[in-house]
KEKE-3310 file (N, C-alpha, C; in steps of 0.2 Angstrom, whole numbers, plus 5000, padded with zeros to 4 digits):
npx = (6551:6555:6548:6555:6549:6549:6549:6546:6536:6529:6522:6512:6505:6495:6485:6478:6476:6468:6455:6455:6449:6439:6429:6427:6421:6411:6401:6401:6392:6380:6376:6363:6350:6339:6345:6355:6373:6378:6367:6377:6389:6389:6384:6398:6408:6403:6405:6420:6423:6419:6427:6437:6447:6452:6441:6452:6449:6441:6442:6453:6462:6451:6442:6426:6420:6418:6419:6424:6414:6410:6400:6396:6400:6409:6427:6436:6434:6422:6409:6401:6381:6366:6358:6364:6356:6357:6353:6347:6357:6369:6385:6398:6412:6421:6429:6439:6447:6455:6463:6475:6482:6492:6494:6489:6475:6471:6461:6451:6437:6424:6410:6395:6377:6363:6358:6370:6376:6383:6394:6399:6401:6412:6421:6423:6428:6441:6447:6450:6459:6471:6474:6477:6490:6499:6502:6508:6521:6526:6540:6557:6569:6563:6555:6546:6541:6538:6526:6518:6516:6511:6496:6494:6497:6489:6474:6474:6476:6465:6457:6452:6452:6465:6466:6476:6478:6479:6485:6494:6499:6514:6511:6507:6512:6505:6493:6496:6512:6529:6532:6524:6513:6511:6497:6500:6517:6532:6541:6555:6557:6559:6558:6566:6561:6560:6565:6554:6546:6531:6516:6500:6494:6484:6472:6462:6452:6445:6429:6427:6435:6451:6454:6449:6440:6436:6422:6412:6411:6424:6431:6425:6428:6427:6426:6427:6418:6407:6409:6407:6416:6430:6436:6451:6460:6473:6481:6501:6517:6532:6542:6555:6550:6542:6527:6516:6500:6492:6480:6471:6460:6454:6444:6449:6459:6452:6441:6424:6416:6401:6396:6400:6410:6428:6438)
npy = (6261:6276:6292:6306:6322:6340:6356:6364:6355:6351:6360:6359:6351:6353:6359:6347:6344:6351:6349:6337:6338:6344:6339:6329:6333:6341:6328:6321:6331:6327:6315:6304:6296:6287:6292:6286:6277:6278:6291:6300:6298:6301:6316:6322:6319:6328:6338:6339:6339:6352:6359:6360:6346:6330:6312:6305:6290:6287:6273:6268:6254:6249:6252:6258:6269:6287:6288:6277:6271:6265:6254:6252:6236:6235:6237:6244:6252:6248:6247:6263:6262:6261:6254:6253:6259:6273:6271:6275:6277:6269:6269:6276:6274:6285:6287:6300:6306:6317:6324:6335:6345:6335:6329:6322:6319:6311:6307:6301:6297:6294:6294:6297:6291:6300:6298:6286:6272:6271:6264:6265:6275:6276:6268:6277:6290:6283:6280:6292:6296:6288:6292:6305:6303:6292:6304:6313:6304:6309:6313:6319:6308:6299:6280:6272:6260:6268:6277:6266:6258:6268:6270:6256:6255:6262:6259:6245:6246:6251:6239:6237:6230:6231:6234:6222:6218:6230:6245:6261:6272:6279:6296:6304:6309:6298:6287:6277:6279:6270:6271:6257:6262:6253:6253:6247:6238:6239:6248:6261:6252:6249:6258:6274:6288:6304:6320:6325:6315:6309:6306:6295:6291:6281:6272:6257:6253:6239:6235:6222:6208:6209:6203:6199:6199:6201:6203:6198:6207:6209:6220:6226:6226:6215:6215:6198:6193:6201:6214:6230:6243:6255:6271:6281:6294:6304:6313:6318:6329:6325:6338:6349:6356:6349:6336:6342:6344:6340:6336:6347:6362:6377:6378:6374:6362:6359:6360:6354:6339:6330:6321:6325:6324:6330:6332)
npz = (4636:4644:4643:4645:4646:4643:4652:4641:4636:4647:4651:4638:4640:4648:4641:4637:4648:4658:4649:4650:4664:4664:4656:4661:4676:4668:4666:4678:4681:4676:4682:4686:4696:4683:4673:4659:4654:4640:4638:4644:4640:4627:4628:4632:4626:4613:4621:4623:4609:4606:4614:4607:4607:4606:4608:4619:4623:4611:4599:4604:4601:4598:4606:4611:4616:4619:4633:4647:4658:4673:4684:4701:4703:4694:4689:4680:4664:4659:4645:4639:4640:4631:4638:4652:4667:4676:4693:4710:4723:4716:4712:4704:4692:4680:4670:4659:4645:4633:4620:4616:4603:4601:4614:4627:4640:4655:4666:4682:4692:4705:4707:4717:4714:4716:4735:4743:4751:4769:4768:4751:4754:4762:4755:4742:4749:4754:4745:4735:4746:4746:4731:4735:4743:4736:4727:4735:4737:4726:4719:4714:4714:4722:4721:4711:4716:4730:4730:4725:4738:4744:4742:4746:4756:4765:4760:4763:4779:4781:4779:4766:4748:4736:4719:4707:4693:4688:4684:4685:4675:4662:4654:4639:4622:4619:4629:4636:4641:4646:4662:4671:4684:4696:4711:4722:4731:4738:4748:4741:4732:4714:4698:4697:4701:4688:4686:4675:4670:4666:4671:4676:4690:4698:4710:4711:4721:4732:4740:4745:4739:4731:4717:4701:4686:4666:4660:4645:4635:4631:4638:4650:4669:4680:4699:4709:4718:4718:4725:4728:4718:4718:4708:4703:4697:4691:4680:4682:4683:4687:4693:4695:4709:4714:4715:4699:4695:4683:4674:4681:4683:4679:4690:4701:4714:4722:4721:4724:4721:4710:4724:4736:4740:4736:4722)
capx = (6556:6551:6549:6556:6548:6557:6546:6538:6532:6524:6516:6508:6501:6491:6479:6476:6474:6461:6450:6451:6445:6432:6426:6426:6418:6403:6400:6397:6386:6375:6374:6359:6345:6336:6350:6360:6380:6376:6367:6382:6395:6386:6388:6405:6412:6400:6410:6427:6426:6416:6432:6444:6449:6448:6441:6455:6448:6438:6443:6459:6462:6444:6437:6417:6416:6422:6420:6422:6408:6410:6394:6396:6408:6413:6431:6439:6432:6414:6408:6392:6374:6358:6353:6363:6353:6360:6351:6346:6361:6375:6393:6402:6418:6421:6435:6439:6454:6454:6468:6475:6486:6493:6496:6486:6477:6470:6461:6444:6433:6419:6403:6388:6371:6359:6361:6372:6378:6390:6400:6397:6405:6420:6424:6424:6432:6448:6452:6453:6464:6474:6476:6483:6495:6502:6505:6512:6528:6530:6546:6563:6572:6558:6553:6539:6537:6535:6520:6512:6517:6507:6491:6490:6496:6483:6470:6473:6476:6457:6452:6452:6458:6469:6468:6485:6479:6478:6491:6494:6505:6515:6506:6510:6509:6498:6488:6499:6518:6529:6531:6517:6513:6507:6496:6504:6522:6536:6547:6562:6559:6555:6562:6568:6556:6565:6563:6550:6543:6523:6513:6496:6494:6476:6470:6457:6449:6437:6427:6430:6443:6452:6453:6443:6438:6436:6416:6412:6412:6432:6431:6422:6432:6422:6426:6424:6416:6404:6409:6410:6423:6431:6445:6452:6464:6475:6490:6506:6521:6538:6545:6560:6546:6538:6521:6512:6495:6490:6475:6468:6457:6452:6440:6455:6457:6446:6433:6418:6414:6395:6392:6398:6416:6432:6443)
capy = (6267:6281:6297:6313:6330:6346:6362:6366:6352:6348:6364:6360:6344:6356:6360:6341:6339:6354:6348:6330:6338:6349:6334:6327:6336:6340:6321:6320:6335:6323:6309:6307:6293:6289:6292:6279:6280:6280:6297:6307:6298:6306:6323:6321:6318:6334:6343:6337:6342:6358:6363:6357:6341:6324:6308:6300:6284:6282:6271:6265:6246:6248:6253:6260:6278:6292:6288:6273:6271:6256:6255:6247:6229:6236:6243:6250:6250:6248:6255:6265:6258:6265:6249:6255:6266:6273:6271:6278:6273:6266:6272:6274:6276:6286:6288:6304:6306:6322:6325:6343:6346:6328:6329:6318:6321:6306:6306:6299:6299:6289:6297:6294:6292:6301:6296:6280:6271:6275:6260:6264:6282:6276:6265:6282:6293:6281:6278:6296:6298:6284:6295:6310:6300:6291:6310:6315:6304:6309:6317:6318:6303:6291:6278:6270:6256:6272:6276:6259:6258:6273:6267:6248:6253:6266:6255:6238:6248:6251:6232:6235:6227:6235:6228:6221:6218:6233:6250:6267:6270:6284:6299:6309:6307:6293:6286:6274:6276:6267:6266:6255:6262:6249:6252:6241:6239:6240:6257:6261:6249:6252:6265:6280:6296:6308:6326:6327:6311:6311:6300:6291:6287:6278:6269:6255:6249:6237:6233:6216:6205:6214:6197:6201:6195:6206:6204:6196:6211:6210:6226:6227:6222:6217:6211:6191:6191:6208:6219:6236:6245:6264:6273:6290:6296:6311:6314:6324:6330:6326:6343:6351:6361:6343:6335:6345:6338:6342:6336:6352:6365:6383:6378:6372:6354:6358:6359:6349:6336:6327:6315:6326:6324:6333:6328)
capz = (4636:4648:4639:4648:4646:4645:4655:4638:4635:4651:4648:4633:4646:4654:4640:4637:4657:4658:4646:4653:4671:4664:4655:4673:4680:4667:4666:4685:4682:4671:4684:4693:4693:4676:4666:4655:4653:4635:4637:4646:4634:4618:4628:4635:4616:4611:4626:4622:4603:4605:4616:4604:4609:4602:4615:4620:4623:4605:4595:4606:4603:4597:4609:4605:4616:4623:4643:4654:4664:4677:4691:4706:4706:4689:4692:4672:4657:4655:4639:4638:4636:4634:4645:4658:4667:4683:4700:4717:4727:4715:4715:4697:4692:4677:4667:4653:4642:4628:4617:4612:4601:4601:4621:4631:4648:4656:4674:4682:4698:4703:4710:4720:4711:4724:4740:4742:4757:4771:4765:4748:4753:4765:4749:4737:4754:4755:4737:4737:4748:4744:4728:4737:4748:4733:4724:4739:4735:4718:4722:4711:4720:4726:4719:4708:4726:4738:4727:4725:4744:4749:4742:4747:4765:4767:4758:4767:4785:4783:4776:4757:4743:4731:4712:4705:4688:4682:4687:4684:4668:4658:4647:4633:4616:4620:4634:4639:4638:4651:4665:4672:4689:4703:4718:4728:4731:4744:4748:4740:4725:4708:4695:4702:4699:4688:4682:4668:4670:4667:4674:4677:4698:4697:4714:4711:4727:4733:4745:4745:4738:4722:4713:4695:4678:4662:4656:4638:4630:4632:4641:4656:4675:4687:4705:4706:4723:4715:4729:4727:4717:4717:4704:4704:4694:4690:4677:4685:4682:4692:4694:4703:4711:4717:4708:4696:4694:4676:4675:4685:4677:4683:4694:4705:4712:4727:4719:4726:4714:4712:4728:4741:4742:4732:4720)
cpx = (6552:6554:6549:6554:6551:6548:6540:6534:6526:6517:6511:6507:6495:6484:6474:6472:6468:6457:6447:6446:6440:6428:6424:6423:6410:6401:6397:6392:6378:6372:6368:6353:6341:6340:6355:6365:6380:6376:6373:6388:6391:6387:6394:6408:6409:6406:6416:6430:6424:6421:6438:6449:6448:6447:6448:6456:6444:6440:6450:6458:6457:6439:6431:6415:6420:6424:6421:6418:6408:6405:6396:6402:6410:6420:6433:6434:6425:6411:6400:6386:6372:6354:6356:6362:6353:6353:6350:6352:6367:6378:6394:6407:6417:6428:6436:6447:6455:6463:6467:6483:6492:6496:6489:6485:6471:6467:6451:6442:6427:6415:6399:6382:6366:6361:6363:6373:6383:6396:6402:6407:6411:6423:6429:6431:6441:6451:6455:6461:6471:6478:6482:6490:6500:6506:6511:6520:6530:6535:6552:6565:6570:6557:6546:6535:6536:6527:6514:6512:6511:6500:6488:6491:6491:6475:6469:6475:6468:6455:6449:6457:6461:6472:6474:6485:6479:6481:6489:6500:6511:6509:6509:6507:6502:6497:6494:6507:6521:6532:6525:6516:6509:6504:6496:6513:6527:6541:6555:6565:6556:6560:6564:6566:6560:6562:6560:6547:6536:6519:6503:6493:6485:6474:6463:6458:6445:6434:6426:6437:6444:6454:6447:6444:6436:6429:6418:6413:6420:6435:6433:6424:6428:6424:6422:6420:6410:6404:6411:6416:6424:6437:6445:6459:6469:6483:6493:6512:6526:6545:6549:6557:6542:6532:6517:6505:6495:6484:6471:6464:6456:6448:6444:6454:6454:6442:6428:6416:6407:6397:6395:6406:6422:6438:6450)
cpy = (6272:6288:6305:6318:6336:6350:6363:6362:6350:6354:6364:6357:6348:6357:6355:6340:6345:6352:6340:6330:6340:6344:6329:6327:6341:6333:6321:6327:6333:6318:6311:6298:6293:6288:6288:6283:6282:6289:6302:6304:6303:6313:6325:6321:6325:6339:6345:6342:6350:6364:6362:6353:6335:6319:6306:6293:6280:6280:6268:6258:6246:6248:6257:6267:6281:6290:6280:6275:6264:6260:6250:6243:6230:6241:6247:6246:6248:6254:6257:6262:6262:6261:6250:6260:6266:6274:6275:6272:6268:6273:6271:6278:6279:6290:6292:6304:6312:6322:6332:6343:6340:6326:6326:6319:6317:6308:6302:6300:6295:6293:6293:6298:6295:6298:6287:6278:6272:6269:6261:6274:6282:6274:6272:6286:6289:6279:6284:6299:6294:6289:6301:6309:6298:6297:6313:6311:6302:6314:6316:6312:6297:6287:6274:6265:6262:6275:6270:6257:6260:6271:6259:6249:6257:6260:6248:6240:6249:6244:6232:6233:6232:6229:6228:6220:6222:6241:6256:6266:6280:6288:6303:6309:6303:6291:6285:6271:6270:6270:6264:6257:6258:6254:6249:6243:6240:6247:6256:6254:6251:6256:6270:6285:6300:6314:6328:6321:6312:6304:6300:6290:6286:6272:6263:6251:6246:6234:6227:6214:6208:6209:6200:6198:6200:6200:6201:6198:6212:6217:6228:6222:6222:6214:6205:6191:6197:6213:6226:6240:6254:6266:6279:6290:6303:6309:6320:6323:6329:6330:6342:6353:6354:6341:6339:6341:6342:6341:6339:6359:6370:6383:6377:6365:6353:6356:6353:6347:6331:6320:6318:6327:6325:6330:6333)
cpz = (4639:4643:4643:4645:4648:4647:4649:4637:4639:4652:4643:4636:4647:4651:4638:4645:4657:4655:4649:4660:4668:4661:4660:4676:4677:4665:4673:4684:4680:4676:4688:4690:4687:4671:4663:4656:4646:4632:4637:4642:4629:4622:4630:4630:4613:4614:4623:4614:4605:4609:4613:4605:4605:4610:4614:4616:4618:4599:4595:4607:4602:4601:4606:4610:4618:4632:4642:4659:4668:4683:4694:4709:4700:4692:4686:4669:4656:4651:4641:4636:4636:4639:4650:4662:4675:4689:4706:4720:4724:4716:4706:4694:4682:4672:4659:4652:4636:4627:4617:4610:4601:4608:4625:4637:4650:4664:4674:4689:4699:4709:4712:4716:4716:4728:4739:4751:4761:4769:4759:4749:4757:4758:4745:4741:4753:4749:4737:4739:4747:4736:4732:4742:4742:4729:4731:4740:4730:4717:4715:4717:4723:4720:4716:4713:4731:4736:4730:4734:4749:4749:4743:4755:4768:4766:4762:4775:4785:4780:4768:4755:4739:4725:4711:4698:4682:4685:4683:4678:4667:4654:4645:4628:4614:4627:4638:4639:4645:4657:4667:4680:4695:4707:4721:4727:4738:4743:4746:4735:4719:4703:4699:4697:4697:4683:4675:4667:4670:4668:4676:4684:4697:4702:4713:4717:4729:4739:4749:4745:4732:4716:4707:4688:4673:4660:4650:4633:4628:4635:4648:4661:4679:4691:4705:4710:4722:4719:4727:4725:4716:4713:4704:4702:4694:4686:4680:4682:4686:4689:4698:4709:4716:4712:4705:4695:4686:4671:4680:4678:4684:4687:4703:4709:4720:4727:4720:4719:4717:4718:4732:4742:4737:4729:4722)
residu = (UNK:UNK:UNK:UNK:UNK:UNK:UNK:UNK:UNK:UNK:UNK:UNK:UNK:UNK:UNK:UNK:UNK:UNK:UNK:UNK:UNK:UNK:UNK:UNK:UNK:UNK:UNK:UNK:UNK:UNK:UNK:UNK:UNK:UNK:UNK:UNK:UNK:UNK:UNK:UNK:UNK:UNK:UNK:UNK:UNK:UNK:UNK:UNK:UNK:UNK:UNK:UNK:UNK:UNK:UNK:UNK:UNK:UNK:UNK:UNK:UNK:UNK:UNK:UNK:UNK:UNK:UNK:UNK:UNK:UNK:UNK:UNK:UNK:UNK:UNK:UNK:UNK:UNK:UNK:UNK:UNK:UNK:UNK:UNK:UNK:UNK:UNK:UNK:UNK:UNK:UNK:UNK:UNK:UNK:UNK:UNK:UNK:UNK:UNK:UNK:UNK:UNK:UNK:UNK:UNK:UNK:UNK:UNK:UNK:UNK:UNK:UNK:UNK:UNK:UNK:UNK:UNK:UNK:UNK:UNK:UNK:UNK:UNK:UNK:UNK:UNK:UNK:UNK:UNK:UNK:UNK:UNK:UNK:UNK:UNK:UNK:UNK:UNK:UNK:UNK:UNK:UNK:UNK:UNK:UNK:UNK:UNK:UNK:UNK:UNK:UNK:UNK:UNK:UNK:UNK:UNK:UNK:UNK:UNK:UNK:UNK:UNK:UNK:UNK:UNK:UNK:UNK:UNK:UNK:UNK:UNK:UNK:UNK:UNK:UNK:UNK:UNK:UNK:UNK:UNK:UNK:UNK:UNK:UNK:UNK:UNK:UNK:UNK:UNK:UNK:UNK:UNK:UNK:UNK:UNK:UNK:UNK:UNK:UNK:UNK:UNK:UNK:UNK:UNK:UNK:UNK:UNK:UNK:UNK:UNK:UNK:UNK:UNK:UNK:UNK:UNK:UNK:UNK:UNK:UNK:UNK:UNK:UNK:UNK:UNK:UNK:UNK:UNK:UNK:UNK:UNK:UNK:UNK:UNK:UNK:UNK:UNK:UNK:UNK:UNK:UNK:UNK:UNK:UNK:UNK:UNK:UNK:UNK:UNK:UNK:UNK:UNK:UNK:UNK:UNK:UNK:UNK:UNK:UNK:UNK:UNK:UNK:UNK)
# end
């Protein structure tokens, strides 16, 4: 069942979706050679509450932290180690979630650890943009295939993969209402986008093939062929007005984020 939001509510979205970005965006301020995902979980969970938020994602379905931290051929859901201790030259996708006031705001990004490489950074570059294509037809009208559309044609017009086992979803209340958003898809199928709808759009893409397998941990996805993977997220709203993002924070959604390129 899809859960329409009336104006205030999506208002109240905002102060969930702020805190998910600012959580975001000081996460990537943490990343750098030396340091475990472990460590910048434990202050991203400090962050979160200390701005009066609850994580999200601890303790969903049992899961064990605040972040998702996936490195490399990891594409969702790798949890925190202190053993994994980030590198000169990986890539890793990082996904935050804060509650406020029982409203939910879900988004992710995936950074460069000190310098990486130029393939490492077209990967990052075209997931990207893949995201703002897919926003760009979040319209009253369109459909949930002009979306999944706009990110697999972009994506495979440059020679990537694009995952299929794992989509963009509904938010609210909780993480994950419905509907389930593809990035893939054909135009002019699917649900039809409708005023107050909030939504998920989450591109993963890989530098290989996007065939994968979930780790032993029951978690953790990684690419079968270990090729590099990139995810970038944002919850919005489908206003009169066109897509709201709602996961944006004062800083504005210019803002240069760590490895060189803007979410």
């Amino acid at each position: 069942m899809i859960h329409i939001k009336s104006q205030k509510e999506i208002n109240q979205m905002k102060k969930a979706g702020a805190l998910s970005k600012a959580a975001l965006r000081f996460a990537g301020s943490l990343i750098k050679p030396g340091v475990s995902t472990k460590a910048i979980d434990v202050q991203v969970e400090q962050f979160i509450r200390m701005h009066g938020g609850t994580p999200t994602f601890k303790g969903y379905y049992g899961y064990p932290a605040t972040l998702c931290s996936s490195p490399n051929s990891m594409i969702v859901h790798g949890i925190p180690s202190p053993a994994c201790v980030l590198q000169e030259g990986d890539i890793i996708s990082i996904d935050t979630g804060a509650t406020v006031d029982g409203w939910v705001g879900d988004n992710a990004w995936t950074f460069y650890v000190g310098q990486v490489s130029s393939e490492a950074k077209a990967l990052c570059e075209i997931t990207r943009d893949c995201l703002h294509a897919a926003i760009d037809q979040a319209f009253i009208g369109n459909r949930l295939g002009d979306i999944g559309h706009a990110v697999q044609a972009l994506a495979e017009k440059h020679g990537y993969g694009v995952v299929r086992d794992y989509v963009g979803h509904g938010v609210g209340h909780v993480m994950h209402e419905d509907p389930n958003v593809p990035n893939y898809g054909k135009k002019g199928r699917g649900i039809t986008l409708q005023e107050g709808m909030v939504i998920a759009i989450e591109p993963m893409i890989t530098l290989g093939d996007y065939a994968s397998h979930t780790l032993a941990d029951g978690w953790g996805v990684v690419t079968n062929d270990g090729s590099l993977a990139a995810h970038v997220e944002n919850t919005l709203a489908i206003t009169k007005d066109g897509p709201v993002v709602l996961t944006s924070d004062d800083e504005g959604a210019d803002c240069p984020m760590v490895g060189g390129y803007s979410l």
